[in-house]
N, C-alpha and C positions, 0 to 999 in steps of 0.2 A: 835129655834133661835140660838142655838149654834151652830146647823151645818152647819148654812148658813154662820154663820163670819167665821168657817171654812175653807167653799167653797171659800166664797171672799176672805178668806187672803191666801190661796192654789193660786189662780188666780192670785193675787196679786204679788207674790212668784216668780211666772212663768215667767208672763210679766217682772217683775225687770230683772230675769236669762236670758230671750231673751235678754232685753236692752243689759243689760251690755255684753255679747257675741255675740251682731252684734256691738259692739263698741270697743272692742278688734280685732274682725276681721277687721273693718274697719281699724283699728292702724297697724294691720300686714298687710295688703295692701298696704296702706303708707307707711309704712318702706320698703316693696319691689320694689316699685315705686321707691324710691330713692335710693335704692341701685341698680336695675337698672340707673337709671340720673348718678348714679357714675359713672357706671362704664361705659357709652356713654362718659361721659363729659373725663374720662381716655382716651379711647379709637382716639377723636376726637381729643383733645387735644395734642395727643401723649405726654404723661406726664409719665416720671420717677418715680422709685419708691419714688426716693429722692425727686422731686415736686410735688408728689400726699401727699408726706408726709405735706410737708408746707403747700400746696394747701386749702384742703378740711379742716383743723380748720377754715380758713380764710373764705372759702365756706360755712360752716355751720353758721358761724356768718352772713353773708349776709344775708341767708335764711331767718333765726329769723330775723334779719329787715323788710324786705322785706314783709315775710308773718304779721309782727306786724301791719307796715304800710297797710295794703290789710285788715287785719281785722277793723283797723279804722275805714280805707274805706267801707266795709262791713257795719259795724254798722252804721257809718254816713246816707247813703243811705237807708237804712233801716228806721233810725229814718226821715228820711226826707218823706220817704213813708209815715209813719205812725201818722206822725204830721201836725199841720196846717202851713202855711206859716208865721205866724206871731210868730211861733218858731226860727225861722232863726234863727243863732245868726250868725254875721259876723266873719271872721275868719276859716268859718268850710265847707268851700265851698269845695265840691267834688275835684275839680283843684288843690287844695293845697295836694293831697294826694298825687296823679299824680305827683307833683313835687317834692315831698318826695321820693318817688321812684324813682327819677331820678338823685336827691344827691346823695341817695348811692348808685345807682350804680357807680356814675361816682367816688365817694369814695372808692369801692371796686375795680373798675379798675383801681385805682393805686397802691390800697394793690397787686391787683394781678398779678400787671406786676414787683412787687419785686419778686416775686416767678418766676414765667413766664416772657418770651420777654414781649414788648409794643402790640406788632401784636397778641399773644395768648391769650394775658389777653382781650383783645379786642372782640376777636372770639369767647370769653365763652358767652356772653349776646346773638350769635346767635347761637350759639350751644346748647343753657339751651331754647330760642323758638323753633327750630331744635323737639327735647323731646319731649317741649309740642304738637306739630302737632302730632309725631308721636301716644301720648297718645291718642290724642283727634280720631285718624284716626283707631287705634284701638278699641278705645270705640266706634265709630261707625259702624264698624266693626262688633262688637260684638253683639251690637244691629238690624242690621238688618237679622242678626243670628239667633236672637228669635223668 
C-alpha cells in the first residue's frame, strides 16, 4: 500500500513538472513572439530610438487592453456555449466586446500620434494585422511540415 502512493505521488510529481515546464516554454514563446512584433512594428514603422522610446510603454498598455477585453470575450463565449439561453443576461452580448476593442484602439491612436505623426500612428493597427498573418502563415507553414 505504501508503495503504491508512492508510485502515484512520483506520477503525480512528474505530470505537475511537465505542466509547469510546457507553461514556462509556452511564456518564452510569447515573450519572443513579441519581441519579434517589436521589433517589425520598429522596423515598419521606421521609429527612432527616441519614439520607440515613448512608443512601446504606450504599446504595452494597449496590449493589456486589448488582450483584457479578448479574454472577456473568451469567457463570454465560452460561457454562452456552456449555458442555456435563459442564462442570457442583457448587456453581455458578444458585439459589446467588439466595440470595446474598438474604443481603444481609436483611444490609443491618439496616444500614438502624440509620439508619432497622425499617418504612423494610423499604420500601426495594419502593421500589428500585417504580424498576425505573417504568424499565422508561419504556423501553418510549420504544420504542414509535420
Amino acid at each position: 500500500m505504501v508503495r503504491l502512493k508512492q508510485v502515484i505521488t512520483t506520477i503525480c510529481l512528474i505530470w505537475f513538472a511537465c505542466f509547469v515546464a510546457q507553461g514556462q516554454s509556452r511564456q518564452e514563446r510569447f515573450e519572443a513572439i513579441e519581441k519579434q512584433k517589436s521589433a517589425y512594428i520598429t522596423k515598419q514603422l521606421k521609429l527612432t530610438p527616441a519614439e520607440a522610446h515613448r512608443f512601446f510603454p504606450l504599446y504595452n498598455q494597449y496590449t493589456k487592453e486589448i488582450m483584457d477585453v479578448k479574454s472577456q470575450k473568451n469567457k463570454r463565449a465560452a460561457d454562452a456555449r456552456n449555458s442555456p439561453r435563459s442564462n442570457f443576461r442583457e448587456g453581455q452580448d458578444i458585439i459589446e466586446y467588439d466595440a470595446k476593442e474598438v474604443e481603444i484602439k481609436k483611444k490609443y491612436r491618439g496616444k500614438f500620434a502624440e509620439v508619432l505623426d497622425q499617418t504612423r500612428a494610423s499604420q500601426f493597427f495594419a502593421i500589428e494585422q500585417e504580424f498576425i498573418k505573417l504568424l499565422y502563415k508561419e504556423l501553418d507553414s510549420r504544420n504542414r511540415n509535420d
